[in-house]
N, C-alpha and C positions, 0 to 999 in steps of 0.2 A: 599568388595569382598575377596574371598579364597586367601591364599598366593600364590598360584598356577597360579593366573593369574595376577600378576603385572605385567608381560610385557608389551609392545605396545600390542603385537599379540592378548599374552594372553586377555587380558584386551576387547580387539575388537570384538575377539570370543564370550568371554560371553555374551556383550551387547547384540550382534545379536540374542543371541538364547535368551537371555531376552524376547526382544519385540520380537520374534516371537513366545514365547511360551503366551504371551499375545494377540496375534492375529492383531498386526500391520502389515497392509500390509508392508509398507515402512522399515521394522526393520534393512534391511542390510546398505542403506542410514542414518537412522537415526542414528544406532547407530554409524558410522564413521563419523558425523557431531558432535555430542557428543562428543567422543573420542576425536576427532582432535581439536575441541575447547576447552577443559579444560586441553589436556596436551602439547597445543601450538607446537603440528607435524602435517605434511600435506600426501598427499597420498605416496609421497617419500619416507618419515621415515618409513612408515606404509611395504611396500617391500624391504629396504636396511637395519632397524635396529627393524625386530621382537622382539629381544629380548629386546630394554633398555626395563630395571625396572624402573618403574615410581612412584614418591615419591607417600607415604603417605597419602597426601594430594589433591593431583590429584587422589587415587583411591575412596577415600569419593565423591570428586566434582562429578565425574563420576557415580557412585552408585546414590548419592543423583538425578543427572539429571535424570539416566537411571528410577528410583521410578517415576520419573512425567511423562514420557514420557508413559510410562505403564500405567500409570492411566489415559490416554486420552489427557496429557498437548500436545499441538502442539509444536513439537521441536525448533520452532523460538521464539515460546514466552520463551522457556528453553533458549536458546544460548541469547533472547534481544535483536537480530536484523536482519534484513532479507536483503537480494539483491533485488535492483528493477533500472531498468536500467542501471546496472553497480554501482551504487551506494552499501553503507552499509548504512544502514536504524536503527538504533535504536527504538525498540517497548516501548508500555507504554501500562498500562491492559485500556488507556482511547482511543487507536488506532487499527486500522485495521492493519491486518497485509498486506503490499501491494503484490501483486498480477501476474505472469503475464499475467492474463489479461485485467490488467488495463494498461500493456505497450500500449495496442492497441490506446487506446487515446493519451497516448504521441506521437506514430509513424503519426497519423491523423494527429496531429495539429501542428507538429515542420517545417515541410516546410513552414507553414501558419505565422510561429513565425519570421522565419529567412527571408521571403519575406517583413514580415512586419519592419525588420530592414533596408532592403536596402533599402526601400521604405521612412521611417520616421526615421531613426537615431536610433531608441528604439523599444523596444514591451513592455507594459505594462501589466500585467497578474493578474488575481486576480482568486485562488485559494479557492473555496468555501466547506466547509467541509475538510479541506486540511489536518487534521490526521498526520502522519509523515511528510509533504510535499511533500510525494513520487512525485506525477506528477508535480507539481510547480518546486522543486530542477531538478528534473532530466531536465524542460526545460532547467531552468538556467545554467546546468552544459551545457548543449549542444551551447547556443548559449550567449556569452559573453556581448551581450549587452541587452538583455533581463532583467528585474525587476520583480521583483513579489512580492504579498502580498500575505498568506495563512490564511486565517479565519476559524475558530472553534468553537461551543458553548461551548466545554471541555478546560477547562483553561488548565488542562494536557496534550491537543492534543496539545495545541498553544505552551507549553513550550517546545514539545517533538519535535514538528516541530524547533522550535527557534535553537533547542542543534545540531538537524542535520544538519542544516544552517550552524551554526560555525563551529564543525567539519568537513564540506566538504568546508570550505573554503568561503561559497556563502552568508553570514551573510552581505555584504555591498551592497549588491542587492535583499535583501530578510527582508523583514519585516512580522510579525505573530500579530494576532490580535484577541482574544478572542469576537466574535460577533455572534446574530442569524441573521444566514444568512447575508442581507446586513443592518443592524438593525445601524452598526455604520460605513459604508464606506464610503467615499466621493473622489470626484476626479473620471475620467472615463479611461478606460482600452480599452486596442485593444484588448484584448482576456480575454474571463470568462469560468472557464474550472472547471467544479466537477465530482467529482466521488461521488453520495449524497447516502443515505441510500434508498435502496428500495425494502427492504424484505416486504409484506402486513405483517401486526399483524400478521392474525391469520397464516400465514407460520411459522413462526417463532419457533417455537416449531418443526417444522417436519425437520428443518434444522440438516447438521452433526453435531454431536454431539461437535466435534471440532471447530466448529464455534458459536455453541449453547451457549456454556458452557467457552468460552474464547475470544469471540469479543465481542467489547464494544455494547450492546442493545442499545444504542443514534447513532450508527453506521449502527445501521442494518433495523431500525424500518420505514419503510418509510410511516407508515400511512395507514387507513383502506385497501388502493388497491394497497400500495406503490409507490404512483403516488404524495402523494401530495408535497416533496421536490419540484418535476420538476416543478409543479405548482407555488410555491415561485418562483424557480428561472425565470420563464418565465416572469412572474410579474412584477416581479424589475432588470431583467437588462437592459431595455434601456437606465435607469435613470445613468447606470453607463457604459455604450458604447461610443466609441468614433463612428464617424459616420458612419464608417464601419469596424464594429469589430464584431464578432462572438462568438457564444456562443458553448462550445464543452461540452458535461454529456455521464459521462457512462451512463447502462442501463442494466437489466436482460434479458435472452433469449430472453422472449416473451412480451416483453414491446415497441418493435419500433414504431407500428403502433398507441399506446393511448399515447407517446411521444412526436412524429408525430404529433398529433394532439392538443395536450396541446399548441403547440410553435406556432403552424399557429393559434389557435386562439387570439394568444399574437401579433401578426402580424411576425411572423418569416420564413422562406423558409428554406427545408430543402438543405445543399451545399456537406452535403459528407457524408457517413457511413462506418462503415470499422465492420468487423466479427473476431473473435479472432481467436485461431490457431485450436481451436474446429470446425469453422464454425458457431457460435453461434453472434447471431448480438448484438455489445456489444457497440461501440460508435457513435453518431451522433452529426454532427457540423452544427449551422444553422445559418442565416445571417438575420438581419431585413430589 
């Protein structure tokens, strides 16, 4: 960057018109989530100290982000880790990046978790496609005596899931496990909860371009109608249920009613659904 803008301020300004002269909606956002992570100030320093000059080396990290973010890179996969239930989340090019509205599944099923502790002592949880852990950690963080296992076929999801376990402290109630589907799980769960891949093939291509081009395709792929994960997991969970324990999946817009029907012909009833902050009907929890 120009000598003219080492400042905090300066430094701010330019990003902005960076990505906006690149045609990023989000540029005044992104580029203060940039800013603020490479030169370790928050919105505070950003109005009380316009002017520090900021080393050298901060204005490269900066530059170098701002080049990715111009060129389409999603700014979470730039910064490495994203917020999902109050958590920091660590990314890997083998995970999704979480979402909010995959919080809608966690707000679903966490009464259902914490009923099931006052009730048995425990909740046992098994995490299917669990990617950063996002929804498995964030139960855990929420209720103390909850356990969980996070499964992945991406050995890198299972590792990236494992790292955010120990860094949020939840590594001695939290095990990760490289498996297809339930291919290696044993032992039965009061609660089985995914968020599984269910873009059809041929969508896939007409996705943004940010998602196209930067989530992991074993993430997004759900099979000719994007139907067939939910079919696995209809399949194989009773064999890992406790006798009343339920099953909670996300789902795309227009997916409830052939989901719906996938579970009830596995023998399952549908118990509750919940719409994201779109309105968009996004998770369903069912019961055998």
């Amino acid at each position: 960057m120009a000598e003219a803008e080492n400042t905090l301020g300066g430094v701010l300004r330019a990003a902005r018109a960076r990505l906006a002269a690149h045609g990023i909606d989000s540029a005044a956002l992104d580029a203060r989530l940039i800013v603020e992570h490479f030169s370790c100030t928050g919105r505070t320093e950003a109005v009380t100290s316009p002017g520090r000059v900021l080393d050298a080396s901060i204005l490269d990290a900066v530059d170098a982000a701002i080049a990715r973010r111009a060129g389409g890179e999603p700014v979470h996969r730039i910064l490495g880790f994203r917020e999902f239930y109050g958590l920091e989340l660590a990314l890997s090019p083998a995970t999704l990046e979480p979402r909010p509205d995959t919080e809608t599944l966690v707000d679903m099923v966490l009464p259902l978790v914490r009923t099931t502790v006052e009730r048995q002592g425990a909740c046992r949880i098994l995490d299917l496609g669990t990617g950063t852990g996002a929804i498995i950690l964030a139960l855990l963080s929420q209720v103390e005596q909850a356990l969980g296992v996070g499964v992945d076929l991406s050995g890198e999801a299972v590792a990236t899931a494992r790292r955010n376990a120990e860094r949020l402290g939840l590594a001695e109630r939290f095990s990760a496990l490289e498996s297809d589907w339930f291919a290696k799980i044993s032992g039965k769960f009061h609660l089985i909860v995914s968020n599984p891949p269910y873009i059809a093939r041929k969508d896939i291509a007409a996705l943004q371009a940010e998602v196209r081009n930067f989530d992991p395709p074993l993430a997004l792929d759900g099979g000719e109608d994007g139907l067939g994960p939910y079919r696995v997991i209809a399949a194989g969970a009773a064999c890992h249920l406790e006798a009343d324990g339920y099953v909670a999946v996300e789902i795309g817009f227009d997916q409830k009613p052939s989901v719906i029907g996938i579970f009830d012909q596995a023998g399952y009833s549908l118990a509750d659904s919940r719409s994201d902050l779109a309105g968009n009907d996004r998770a369903l929890l069912f019961r055998r």
